[in-house]
PLY file of the C-alpha trace (Angstrom):
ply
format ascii 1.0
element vertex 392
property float x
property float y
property float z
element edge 391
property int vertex1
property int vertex2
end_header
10.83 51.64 19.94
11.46 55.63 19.20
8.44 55.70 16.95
6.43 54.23 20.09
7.64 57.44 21.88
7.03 59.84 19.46
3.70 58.62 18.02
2.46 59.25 21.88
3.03 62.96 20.68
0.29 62.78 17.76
-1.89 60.21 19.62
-1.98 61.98 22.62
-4.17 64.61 21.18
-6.81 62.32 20.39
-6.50 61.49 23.91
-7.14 64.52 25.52
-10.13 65.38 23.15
-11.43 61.96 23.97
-10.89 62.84 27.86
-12.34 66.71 27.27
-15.53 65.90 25.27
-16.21 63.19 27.88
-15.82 65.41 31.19
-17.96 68.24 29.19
-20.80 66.15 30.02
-20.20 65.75 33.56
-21.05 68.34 36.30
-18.05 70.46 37.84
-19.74 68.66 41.16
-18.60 65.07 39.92
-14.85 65.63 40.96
-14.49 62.15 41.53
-15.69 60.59 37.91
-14.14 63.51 35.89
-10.86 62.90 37.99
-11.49 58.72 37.03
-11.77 59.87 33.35
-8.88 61.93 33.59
-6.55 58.50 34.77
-7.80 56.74 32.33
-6.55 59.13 29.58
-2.95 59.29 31.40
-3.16 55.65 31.23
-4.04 55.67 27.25
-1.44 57.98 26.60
1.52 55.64 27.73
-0.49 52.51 26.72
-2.02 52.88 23.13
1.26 53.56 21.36
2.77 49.94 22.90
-0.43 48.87 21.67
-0.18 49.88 18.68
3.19 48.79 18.22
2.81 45.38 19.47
-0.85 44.31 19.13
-1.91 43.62 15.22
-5.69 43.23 15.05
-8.23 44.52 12.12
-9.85 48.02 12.72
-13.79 47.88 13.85
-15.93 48.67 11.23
-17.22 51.84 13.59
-13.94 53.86 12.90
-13.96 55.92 9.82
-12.15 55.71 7.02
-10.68 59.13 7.31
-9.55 58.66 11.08
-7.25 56.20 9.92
-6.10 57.50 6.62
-5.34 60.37 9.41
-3.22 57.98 11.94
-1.31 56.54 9.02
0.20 59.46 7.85
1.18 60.81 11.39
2.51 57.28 12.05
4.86 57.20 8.93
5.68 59.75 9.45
7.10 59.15 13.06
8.39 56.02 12.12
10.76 57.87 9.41
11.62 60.76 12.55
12.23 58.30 14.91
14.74 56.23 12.42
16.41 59.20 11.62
16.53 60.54 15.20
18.87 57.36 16.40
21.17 56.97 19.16
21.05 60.73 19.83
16.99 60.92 21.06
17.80 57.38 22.81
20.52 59.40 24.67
18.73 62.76 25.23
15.04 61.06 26.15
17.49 58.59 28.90
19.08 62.06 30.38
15.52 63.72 30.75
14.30 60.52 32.12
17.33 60.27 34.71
16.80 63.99 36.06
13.42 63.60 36.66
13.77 60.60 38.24
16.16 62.28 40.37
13.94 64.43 41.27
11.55 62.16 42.04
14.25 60.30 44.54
15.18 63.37 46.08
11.13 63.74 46.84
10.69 60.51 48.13
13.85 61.05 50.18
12.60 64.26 51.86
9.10 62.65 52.31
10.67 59.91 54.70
12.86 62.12 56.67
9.35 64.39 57.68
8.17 60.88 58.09
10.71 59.93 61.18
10.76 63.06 62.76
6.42 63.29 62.21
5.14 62.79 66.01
1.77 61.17 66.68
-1.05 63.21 67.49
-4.24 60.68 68.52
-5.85 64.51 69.69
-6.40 65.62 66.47
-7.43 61.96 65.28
-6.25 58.47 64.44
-3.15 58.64 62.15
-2.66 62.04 62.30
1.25 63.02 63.02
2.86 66.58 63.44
6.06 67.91 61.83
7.96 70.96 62.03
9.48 70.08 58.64
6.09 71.04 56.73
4.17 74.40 56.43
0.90 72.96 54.38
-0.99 69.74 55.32
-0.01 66.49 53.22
-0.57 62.76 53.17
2.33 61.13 52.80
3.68 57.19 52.73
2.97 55.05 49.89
2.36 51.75 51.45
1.02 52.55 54.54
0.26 56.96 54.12
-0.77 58.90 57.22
-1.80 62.20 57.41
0.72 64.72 58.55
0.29 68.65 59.87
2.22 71.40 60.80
2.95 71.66 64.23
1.47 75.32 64.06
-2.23 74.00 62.76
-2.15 72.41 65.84
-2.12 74.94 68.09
-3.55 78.08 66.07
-6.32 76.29 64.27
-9.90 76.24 65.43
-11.15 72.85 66.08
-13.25 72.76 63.04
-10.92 73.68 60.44
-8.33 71.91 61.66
-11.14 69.14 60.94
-11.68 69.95 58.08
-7.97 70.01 56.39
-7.67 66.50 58.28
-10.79 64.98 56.49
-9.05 66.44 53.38
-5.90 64.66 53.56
-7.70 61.42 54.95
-9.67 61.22 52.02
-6.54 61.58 50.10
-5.49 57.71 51.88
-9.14 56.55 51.33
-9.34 57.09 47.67
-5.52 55.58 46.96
-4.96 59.35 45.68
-0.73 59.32 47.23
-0.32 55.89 44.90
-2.11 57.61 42.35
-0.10 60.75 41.98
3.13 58.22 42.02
2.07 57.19 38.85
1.06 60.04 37.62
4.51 61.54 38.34
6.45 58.19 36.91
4.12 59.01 33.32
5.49 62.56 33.43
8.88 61.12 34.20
9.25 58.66 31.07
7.09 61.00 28.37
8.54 64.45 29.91
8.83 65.73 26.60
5.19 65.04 25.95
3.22 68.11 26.35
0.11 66.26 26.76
1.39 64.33 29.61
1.45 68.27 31.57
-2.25 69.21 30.53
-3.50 65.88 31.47
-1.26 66.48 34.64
-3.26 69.67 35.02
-6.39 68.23 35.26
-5.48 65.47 37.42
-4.38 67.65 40.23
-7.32 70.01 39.94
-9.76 67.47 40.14
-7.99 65.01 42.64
-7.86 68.36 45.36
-11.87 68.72 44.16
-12.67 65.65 44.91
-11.09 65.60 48.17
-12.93 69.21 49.00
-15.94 66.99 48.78
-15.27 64.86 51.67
-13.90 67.75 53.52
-17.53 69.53 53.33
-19.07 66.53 53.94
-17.26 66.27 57.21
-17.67 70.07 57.88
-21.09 70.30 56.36
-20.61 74.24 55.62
-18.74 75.07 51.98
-18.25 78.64 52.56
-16.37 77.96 56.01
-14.36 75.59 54.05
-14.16 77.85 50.82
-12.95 80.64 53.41
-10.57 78.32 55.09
-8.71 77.41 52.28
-8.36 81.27 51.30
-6.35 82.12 54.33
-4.58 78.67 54.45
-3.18 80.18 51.08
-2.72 83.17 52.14
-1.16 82.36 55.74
1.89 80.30 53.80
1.82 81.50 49.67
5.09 80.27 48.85
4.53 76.56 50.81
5.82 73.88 48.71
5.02 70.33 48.99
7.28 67.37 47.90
6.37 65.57 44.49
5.70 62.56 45.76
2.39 63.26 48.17
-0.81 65.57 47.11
-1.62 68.34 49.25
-4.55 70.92 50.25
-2.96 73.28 48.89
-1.22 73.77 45.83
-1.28 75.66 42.79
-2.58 78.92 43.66
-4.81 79.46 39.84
-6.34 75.64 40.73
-6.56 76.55 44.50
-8.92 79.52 43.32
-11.04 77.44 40.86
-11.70 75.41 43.77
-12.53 78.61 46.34
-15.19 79.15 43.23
-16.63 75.56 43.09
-17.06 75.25 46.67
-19.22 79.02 46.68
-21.17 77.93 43.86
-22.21 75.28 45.40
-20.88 72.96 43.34
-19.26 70.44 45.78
-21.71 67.42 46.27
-20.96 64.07 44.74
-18.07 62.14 46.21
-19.25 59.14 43.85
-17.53 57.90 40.80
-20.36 56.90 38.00
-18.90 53.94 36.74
-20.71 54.15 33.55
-18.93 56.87 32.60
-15.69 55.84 33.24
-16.68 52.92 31.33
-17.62 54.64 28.12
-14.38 56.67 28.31
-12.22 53.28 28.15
-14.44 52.02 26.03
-13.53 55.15 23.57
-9.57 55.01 24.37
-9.93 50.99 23.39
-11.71 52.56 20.27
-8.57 54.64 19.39
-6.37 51.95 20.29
-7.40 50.15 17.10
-6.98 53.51 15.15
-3.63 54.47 16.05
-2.13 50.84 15.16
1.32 52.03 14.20
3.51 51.23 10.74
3.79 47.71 12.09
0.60 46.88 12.32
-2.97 48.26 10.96
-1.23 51.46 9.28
1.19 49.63 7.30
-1.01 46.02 7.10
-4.49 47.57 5.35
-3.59 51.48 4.60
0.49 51.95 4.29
3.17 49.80 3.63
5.87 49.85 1.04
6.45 47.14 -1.75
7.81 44.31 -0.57
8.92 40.66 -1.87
6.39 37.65 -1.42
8.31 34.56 -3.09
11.77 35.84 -4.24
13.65 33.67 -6.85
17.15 32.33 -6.49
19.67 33.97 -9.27
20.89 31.34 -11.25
25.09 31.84 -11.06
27.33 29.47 -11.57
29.69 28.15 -9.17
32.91 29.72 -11.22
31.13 33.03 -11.45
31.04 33.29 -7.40
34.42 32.21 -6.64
35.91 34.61 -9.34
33.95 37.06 -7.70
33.65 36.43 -4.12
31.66 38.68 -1.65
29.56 40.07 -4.80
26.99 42.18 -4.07
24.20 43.34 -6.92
21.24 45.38 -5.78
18.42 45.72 -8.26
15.55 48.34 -8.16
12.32 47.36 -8.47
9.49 49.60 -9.71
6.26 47.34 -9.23
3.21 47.76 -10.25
-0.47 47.83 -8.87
-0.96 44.55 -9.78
2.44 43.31 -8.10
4.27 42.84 -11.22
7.68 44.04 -12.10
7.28 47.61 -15.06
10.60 48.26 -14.74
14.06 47.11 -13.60
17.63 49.04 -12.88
20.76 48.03 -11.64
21.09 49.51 -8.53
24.71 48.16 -7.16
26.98 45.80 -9.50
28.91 43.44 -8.72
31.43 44.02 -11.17
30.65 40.92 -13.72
28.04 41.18 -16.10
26.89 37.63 -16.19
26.32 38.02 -12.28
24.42 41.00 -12.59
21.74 39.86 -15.42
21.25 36.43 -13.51
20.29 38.74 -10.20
17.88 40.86 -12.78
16.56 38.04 -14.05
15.65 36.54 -10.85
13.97 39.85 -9.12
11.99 40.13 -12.74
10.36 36.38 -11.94
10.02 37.28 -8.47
6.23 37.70 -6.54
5.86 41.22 -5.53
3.52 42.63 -3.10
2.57 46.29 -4.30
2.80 49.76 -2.53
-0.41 50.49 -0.46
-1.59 53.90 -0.15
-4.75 55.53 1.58
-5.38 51.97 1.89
-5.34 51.06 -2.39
-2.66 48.81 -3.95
-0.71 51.70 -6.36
1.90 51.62 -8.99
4.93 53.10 -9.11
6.41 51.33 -5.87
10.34 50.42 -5.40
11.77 47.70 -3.74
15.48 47.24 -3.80
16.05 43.12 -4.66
19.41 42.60 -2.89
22.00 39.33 -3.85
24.65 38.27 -2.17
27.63 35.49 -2.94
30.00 33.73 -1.13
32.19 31.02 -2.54
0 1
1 2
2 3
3 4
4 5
5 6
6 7
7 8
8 9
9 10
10 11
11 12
12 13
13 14
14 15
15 16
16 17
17 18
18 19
19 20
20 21
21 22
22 23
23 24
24 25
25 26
26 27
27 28
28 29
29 30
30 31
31 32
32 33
33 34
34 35
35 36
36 37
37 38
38 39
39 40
40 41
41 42
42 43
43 44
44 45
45 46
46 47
47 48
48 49
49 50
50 51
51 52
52 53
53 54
54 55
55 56
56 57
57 58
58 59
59 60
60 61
61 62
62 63
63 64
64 65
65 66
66 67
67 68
68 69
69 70
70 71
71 72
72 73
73 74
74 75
75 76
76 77
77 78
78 79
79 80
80 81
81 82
82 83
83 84
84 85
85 86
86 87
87 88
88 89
89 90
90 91
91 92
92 93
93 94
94 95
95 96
96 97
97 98
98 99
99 100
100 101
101 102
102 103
103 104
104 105
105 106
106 107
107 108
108 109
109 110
110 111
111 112
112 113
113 114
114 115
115 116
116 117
117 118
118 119
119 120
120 121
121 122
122 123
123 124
124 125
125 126
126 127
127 128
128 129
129 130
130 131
131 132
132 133
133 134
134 135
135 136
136 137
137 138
138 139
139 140
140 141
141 142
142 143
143 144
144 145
145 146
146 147
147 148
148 149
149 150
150 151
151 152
152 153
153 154
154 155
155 156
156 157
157 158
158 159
159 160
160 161
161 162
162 163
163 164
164 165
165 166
166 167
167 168
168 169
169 170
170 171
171 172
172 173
173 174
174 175
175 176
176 177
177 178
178 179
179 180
180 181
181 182
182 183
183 184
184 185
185 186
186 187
187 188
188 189
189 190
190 191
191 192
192 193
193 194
194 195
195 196
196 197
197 198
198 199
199 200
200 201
201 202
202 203
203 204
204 205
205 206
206 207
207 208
208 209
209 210
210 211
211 212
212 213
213 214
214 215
215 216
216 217
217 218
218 219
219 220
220 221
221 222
222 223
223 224
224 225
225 226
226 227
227 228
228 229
229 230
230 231
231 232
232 233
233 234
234 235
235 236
236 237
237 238
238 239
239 240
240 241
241 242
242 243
243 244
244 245
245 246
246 247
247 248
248 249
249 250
250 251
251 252
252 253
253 254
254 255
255 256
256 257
257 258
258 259
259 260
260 261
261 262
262 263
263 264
264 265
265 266
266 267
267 268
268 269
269 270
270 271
271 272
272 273
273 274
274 275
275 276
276 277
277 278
278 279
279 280
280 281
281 282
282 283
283 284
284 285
285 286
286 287
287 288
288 289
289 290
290 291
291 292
292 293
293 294
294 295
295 296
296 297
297 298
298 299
299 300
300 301
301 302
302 303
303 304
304 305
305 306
306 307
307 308
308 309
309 310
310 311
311 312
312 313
313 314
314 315
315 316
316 317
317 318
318 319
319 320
320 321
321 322
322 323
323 324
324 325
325 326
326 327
327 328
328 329
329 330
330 331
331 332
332 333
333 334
334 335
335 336
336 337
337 338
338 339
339 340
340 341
341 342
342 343
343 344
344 345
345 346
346 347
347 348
348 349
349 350
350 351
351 352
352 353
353 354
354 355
355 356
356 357
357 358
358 359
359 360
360 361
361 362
362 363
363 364
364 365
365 366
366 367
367 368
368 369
369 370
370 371
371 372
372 373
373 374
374 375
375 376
376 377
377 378
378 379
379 380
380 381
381 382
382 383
383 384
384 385
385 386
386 387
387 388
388 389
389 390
390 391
């Protein structure tokens, strides 16, 4: 399973380019369907390498030949790092796991403490609480999420702002967008040494806080009021930090600018996600899915695999020869051919007699071999190591 990890470091790239080319053809002002693309590709990235791994099916006929000449190299070779690699990435990808799951804990933790002491405002609007705990807006609770302010905003905000930030974090709930960035933070937590997992990340945020804008000028009906809002909301608390585990308003200060711009351009409209879209973007991760099958399947069934016995004949040793020699062990090596014959034979490991070792030869000569396959053509040259062991 450490070649599923690590072939999510290759694949991944396909991913994102996937994911990029796709949202290069839809308007900064579709938040919502270039955020729904986005998912999708944080979704591909932890699912096509289990698919790959598990799933063996033949490659449509749409995928090129280079493409997967391409995927079986970089999965060889990740198969070969991730059997050399051993207990020691098991034990360093379980501590990186453990710490950001910690992390993740202590989130949640701090997230239901603001929770209890949160105080119910119906003035401001159904669901709304106030907390003294908090210095940005946030939506917060998984199951059941409310929308939670400062108990400042309250007080100091004009009516229409404070509006505003509310319709923000409401359309947070409405679009599932709290549950969302739990899963988003679980990806990061298991692949957090997957740089892709960050970028996609990246986008994710900045598109799930554009999205929301959306609803926020639809509520307020004037972008540079709510463009000019969100300036001195950032500027009124710069180092505010919210918990993991809940989006918020306001955030990264380079994404919280690029969204300042969007809204004065006039870019904020659509609060739609075109489906069709989406649709072609899983469509092209299921594409790559059939690419990327790993060693175990389409890589090492039709492009890569090493030589390997089909019918293997039994050595023909005497009962006398095995108890005078019990626990023998002969290892042969194989050099096959293109065709799956044998060209050439060499003792590999003896067993000490020689009438044990020539009937072992013997039998991985009249064996059925299946040759090496490379770039997808049966070659010569191939070893398999024909192994023999007695008992008496």
């Amino acid at each position: 399973m450490i070649e599923v990890l690590l072939n999510g470091l290759w694949q991944g790239a396909f991913v994102v380019a996937v994911a990029g080319v796709v949202t290069a053809f839809v308007p900064q002002r579709h938040a919502a369907t270039r955020y729904a693309v986005w998912f999708a590709s944080l979704v591909a990235l932890g699912a096509l390498p289990l698919i790959g791994h598990f799933l063996f099916a033949a490659p449509p006929a749409a995928i090129p030949a280079a493409v997967i000449r391409t995927t079986t190299v970089a999965s060889h070779a990740t198969q070969r790092a991730a059997d050399a690699s051993g207990r020691w990435f098991w034990a360093i990808w379980l501590a990186g796991v453990l710490l950001c799951l910690s992390r993740l804990s202590l989130s949640y933790f701090r997230i239901t403490k603001i929770l209890r002491s949160a105080l119910a405002a119906p003035a401001i609007g159904k669901g709304v609480f106030t907390s003294p705990a908090i210095a940005t807006p946030i939506a917060a609770g998984i199951l059941h999420p409310v929308v939670i302010v400062p108990d400042d905003f309250a007080k100091t905000l004009d009516a229409v702002d404070l509006g505003s930030i509310v319709a923000h974090e409401r359309a947070h709930i409405l679009r599932k967008d709290v549950l969302g960035n739990l899963v988003q933070r679980c990806f990061e937590a298991l692949l957090f040494f997957n740089p892709w997992v960050y970028l996609i990340g990246h986008q994710l945020r900045k598109e799930r806080e554009a999205a929301c804008d959306d609803w926020a000028v639809h509520s307020v009906g004037d972008p540079d009021r709510y463009a000019s809002f969100l300036a001195t909301l950032a500027l009124r608390n710069p180092a505010a930090r919210t918990p993991l585990l809940t989006p918020s308003a306001v955030g990264s200060g380079r994404i919280l600018v690029g969204r300042i711009a969007r809204l004065l351009n006039g870019k904020a409209a659509d609060m739609r996600t075109n489906q069709p879209v989406v649709v072609t973007a899983v469509a092209l991760f299921v594409v790559l899915g059939f690419a990327f099958q790993t060693p175990r399947g389409l890589a090492a069934t039709n492009c890569f695999s090493e030589p390997e016995v089909i019918n293997p004949v039994r050595p023909d040793v005497s009962e006398s020869a095995v108890k005078a020699h019990p626990k023998a062990s002969v290892i042969v090596a194989v050099t096959v051919a293109a065709d799956g014959h044998v060209s050439d034979l060499k003792l590999f490991k003896s067993s000490g007699d020689e009438t044990i070792d020539t009937a072992v030869a013997r039998a991985a000569e009249h064996s059925t071999y299946k040759p090496e396959i490379r770039n997808c053509k049966a070659v010569s040259g191939g070893q398999y190591l024909f192994r023999a062991d007695f008992a008496p």
